[in-house]
RODRENBA-167767 format. One record per residue (C-alpha): x, y, z; residue number from 1. Coordinates in steps of 0.02 Angstrom, whole numbers. Layout:
# RODRENBA-167767
X:Y:Z:NUM
...
//
This chain:
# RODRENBA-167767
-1040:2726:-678:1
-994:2904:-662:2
-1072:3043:-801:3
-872:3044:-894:4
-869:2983:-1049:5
-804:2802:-1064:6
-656:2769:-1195:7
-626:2599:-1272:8
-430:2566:-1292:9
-427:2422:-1396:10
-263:2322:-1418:11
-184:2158:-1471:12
-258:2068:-1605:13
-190:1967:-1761:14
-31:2031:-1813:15
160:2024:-1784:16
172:2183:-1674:17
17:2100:-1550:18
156:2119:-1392:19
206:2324:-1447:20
6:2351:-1460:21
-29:2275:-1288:22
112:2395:-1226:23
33:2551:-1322:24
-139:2513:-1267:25
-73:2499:-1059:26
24:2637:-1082:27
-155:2736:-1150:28
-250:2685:-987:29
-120:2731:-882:30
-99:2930:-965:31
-296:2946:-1006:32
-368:3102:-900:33
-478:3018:-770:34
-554:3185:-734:35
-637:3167:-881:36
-639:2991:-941:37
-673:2813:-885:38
-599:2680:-974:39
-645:2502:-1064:40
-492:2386:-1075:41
-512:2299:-1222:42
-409:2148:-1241:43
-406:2060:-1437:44
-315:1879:-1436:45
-181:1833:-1591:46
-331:1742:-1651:47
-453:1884:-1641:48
-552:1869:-1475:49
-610:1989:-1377:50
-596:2028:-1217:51
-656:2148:-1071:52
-615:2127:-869:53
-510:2224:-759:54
-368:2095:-750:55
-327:2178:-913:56
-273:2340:-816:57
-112:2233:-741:58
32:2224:-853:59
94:2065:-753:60
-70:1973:-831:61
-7:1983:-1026:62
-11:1896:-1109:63
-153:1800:-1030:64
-168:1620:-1005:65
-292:1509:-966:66
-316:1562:-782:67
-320:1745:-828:68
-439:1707:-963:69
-572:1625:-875:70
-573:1804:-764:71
-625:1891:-917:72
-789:1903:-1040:73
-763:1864:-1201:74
-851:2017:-1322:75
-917:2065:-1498:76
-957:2222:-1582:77
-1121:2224:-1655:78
-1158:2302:-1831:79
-1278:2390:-1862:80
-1409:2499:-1728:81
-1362:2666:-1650:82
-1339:2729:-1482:83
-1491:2814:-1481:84
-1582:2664:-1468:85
-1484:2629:-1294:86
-1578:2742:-1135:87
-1407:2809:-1092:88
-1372:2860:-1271:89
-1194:2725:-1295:90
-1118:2617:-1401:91
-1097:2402:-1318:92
-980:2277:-1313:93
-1099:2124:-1316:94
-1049:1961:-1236:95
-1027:1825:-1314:96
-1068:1709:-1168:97
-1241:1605:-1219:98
-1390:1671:-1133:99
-1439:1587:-970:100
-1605:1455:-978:101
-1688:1581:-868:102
-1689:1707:-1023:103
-1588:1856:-938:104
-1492:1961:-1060:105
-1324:1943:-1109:106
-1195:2079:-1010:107
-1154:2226:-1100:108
-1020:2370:-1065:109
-1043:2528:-1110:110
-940:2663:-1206:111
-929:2835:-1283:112
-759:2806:-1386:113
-632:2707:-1437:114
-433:2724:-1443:115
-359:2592:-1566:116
-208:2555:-1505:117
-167:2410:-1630:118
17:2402:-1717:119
34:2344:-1900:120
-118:2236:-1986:121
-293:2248:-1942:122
-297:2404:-1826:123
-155:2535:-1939:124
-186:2471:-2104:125
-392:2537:-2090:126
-441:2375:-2077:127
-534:2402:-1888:128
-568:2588:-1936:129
-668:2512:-2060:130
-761:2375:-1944:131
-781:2554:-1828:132
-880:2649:-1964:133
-998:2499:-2008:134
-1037:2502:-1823:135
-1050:2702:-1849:136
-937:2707:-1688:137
-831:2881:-1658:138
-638:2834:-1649:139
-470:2916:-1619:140
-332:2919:-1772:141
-352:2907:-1963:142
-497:2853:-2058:143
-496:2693:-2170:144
-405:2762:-2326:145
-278:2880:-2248:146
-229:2721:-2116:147
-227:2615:-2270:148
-117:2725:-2384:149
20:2759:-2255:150
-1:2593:-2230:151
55:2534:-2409:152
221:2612:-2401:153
229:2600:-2601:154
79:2696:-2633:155
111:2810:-2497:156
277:2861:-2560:157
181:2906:-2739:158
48:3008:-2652:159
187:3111:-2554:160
313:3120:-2730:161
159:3209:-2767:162
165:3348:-2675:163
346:3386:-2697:164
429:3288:-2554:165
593:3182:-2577:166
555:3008:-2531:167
704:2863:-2553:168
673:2773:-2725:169
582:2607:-2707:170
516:2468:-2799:171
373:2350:-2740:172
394:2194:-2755:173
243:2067:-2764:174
255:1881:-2673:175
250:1785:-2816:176
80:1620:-2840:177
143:1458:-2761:178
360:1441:-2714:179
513:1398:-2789:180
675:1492:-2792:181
644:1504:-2999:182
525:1645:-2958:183
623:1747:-2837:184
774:1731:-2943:185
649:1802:-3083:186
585:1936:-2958:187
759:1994:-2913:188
814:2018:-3079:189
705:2139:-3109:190
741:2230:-2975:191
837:2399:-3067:192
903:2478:-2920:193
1080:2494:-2883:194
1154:2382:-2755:195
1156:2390:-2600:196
975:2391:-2566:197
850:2402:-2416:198
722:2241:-2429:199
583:2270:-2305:200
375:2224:-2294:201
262:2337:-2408:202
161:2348:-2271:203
198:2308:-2103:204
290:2407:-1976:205
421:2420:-1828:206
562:2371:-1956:207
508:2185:-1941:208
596:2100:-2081:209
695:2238:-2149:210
849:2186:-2201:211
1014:2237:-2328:212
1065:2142:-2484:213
1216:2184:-2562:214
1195:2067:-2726:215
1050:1976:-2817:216
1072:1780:-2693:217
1059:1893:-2531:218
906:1996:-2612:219
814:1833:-2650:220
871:1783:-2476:221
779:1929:-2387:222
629:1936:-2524:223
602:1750:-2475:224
606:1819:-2274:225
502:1977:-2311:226
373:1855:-2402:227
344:1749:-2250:228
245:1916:-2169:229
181:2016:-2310:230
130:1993:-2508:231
219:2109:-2561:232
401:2168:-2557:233
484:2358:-2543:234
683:2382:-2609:235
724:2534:-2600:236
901:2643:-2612:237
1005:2578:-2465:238
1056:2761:-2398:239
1235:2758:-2360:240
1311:2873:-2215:241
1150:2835:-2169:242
1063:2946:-2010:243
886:2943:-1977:244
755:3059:-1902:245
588:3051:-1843:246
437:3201:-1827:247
283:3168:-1762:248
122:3292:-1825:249
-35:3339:-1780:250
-203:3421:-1807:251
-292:3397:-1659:252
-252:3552:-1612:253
-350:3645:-1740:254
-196:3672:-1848:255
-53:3592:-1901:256
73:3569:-1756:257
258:3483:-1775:258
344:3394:-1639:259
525:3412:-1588:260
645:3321:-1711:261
743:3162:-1625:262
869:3037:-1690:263
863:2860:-1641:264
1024:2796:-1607:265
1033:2610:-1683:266
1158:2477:-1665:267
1153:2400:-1815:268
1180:2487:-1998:269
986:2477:-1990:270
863:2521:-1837:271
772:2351:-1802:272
630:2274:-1710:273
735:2269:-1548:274
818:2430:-1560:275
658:2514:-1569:276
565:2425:-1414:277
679:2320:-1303:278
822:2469:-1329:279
891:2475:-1137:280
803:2323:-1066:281
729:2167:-1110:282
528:2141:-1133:283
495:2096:-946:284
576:2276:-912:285
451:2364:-1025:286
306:2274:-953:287
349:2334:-779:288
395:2519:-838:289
265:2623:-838:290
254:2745:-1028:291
380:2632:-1112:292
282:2648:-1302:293
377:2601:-1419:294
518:2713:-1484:295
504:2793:-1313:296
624:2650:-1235:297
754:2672:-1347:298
940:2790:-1345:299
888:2954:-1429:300
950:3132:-1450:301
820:3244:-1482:302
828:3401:-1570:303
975:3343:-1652:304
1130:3468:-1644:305
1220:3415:-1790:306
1048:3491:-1913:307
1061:3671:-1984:308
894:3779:-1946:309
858:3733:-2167:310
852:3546:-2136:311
754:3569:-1985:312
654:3676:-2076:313
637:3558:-2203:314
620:3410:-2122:315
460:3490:-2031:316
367:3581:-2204:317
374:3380:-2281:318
317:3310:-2101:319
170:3415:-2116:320
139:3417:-2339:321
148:3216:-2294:322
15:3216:-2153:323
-89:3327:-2271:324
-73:3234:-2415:325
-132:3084:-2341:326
-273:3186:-2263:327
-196:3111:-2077:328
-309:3134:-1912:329
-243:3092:-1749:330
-58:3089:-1759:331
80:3005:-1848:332
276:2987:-1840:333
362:3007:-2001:334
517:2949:-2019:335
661:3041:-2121:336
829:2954:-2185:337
995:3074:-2213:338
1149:3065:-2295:339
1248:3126:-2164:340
1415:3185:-2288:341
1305:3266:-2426:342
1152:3318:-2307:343
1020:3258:-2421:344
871:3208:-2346:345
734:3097:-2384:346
545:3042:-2306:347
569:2882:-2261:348
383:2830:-2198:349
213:2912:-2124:350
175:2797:-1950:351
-19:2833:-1923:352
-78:2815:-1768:353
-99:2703:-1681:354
70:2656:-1738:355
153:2789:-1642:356
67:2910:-1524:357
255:2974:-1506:358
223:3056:-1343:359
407:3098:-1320:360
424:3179:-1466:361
263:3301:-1407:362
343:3332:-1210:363
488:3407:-1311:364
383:3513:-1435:365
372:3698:-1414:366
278:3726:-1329:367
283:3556:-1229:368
134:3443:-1231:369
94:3300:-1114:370
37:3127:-1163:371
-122:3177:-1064:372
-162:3319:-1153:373
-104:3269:-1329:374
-241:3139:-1317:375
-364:3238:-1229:376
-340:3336:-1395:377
-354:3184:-1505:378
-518:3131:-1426:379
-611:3314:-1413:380
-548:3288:-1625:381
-625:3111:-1625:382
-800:3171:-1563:383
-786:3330:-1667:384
-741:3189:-1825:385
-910:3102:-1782:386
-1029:3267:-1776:387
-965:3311:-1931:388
-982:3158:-2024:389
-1151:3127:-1947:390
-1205:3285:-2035:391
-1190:3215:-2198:392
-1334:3200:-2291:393
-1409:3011:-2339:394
-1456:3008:-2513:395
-1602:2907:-2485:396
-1664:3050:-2414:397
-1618:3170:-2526:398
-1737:3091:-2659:399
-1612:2958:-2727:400
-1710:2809:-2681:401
-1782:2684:-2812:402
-1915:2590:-2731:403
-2032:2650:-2604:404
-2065:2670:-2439:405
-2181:2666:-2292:406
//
């Protein structure tokens, strides 16, 4: 193995966007900087396996089957150790295959880093940033309770109301113990927002189950939907005219940086799964296409003519009071939803990554940045993340032990 740093891009795993992550984390290997980095495909099953081998670098292999599977070692991360204790100074992947009878060592493989590239629950929500810091491995994106706020779109909207930026009214909704149409009946009625209303998943992403009700019996209709993926419910104002735009932002850069503006063009009164990711083709044309992440495939006009130079302005100071607020690394999409007759606007929703790297959005910034150097910057922020953090002082040894010690 050369001297280059070796990057993890982990992707898959347990949730409802597993097929947009395994597109994400291909479309990492294939913009990573081999100059300066070698890379660990990381492959995590719907029920949580994981996976290293090269067949993972071929997008005709996904999702595996059987055959593909027996090409590949199954892994775990352990907890708990440090790098230092390794000659070369890395972080392993252990295998999980049993030791042979002759006593040789399980394989291991190497790394420096790792990209999450996981959609939705268990890699955005903080979740696997949190598995990441018990293993006291460096990582690109947003640490455990910025990934989980953003994640809770209820409690993110409070924390960014709190700085002074217009976000659509809401009310959560929890899934009510046991069934019965008795409770959601109960649920809707206390529901005090005008109708029509926006019914989506507190927190899960790419528009998965968000739906319109126009009267209570369709609200419990999509609250009864919406409960089927997540345990707790968001209605919020149902914008009419509606128009929506999306900014992505950015630290990495040693200051906060705002991407061009774009407009997804939906086909439906609300932008869905499909319009974001199959927009243009169907899924066997996104495998084969190389860079198709997410909002990337679908119709778009970016830097939007019909927006005066104030809403532009504006949409860009709440993009970045949004990312701060949330105390954001990496970089996140945040989505903005306009009245187009009165030109109100309102922050929709803050995307952490790995939910969006929004790429696009960066190669029409000013000045333009490639995918390959926005995440050269995002990994030079990762390792500069770790140093920090690894400068922190343990209290143990700063004389706040209780019993003793050799």
């Amino acid at each position: 193995m050369s001297g280059r740093m070796v990057v993890a891009v982990v992707f898959g795993g347990p949730s409802t966007e597993h097929d947009v992550s395994v597109l994400t984390g291909l479309q990492i290997l294939d913009a990573i900087d081999s100059s300066r980095y070698d890379t660990l495909p990381v492959y995590v099953t719907l029920e949580g396996h994981w996976y290293v081998g090269d067949a993972l670098r071929n997008r005709k292999n996904y999702i595996p089957d059987e055959a593909v599977r027996r090409t590949l070692d199954r892994v775990f991360l352990p907890i708990g150790g440090t790098p230092e204790e390794a000659a070369d100074g890395r972080w392993r992947l252990v295998s999980s295959a049993p030791r042979s009878l002759l006593g040789r060592k399980s394989r291991t493989y190497p790394f420096d880093l790792v990209v999450p590239a996981f959609h939705g629950t268990f890699g955005e929500d903080g979740s696997f940033q949190g598995l990441l810091n018990a293993a006291g491995v460096p990582y690109v994106g947003c640490d455990v309770l910025p990934a989980a706020l953003a994640m809770n779109k209820a409690v993110a909207k409070a924390v960014i109301r709190s700085v002074g930026v217009p976000v659509v009214p809401a009310v959560a909704v929890p899934r009510p113990a046991g069934s019965g149409f008795a409770s959601l009946a109960e649920l809707a009625a206390r529901v005090d927002i005008p109708f029509p209303v926006c019914v989506k998943p507190c927190n899960l992403g790419s528009s998965v189950g968000v739906s319109q009700a126009g009267d209570r019996t369709e609200l419990e209709a999509a609250l009864s939907t919406v409960f089927k993926f997540d345990t707790a419910a968001l209605v919020e104002t149902f914008v009419r005219n509606l128009v929506e735009y999306n900014v992505s932002v950015t630290r990495a850069f040693g200051e906060t940086r705002v991407s061009a503006i774009e407009r997804p063009i939906r086909k439906e009164k609300l932008l869905d799964f499909r319009d974001k990711y199959l927009s243009g083709g169907d899924a066997d044309s996104k495998i084969a296409i190389p860079f198709s992440e997410g909002m990337a495939s679908a119709t778009r006009v970016i830097n939007p003519p019909e927006l005066t130079p104030d809403q532009q302005e504006r949409i860009r100071n709440w993009a970045m009071r949004a990312f701060e607020a949330l105390d954001a690394r990496g970089t996140a999409r945040i989505d903005f939803l306009s009245d187009a007759e009165t030109g109100e606007i309102w922050l929709n929703e803050v995307n952490t990554l790995p939910g969006s790297f929004g790429y696009y959005l960066w190669e029409n910034a000013d000045p333009p940045v490639s995918f390959t150097a926005l995440l050269n910057a995002l990994m030079d922020e990762a390792v500069e993340t770790a140093r920090q953090r690894s400068r922190v002082v343990d209290p143990v040894q700063a004389n706040a032990s209780v019993f003793k010690r050799a």
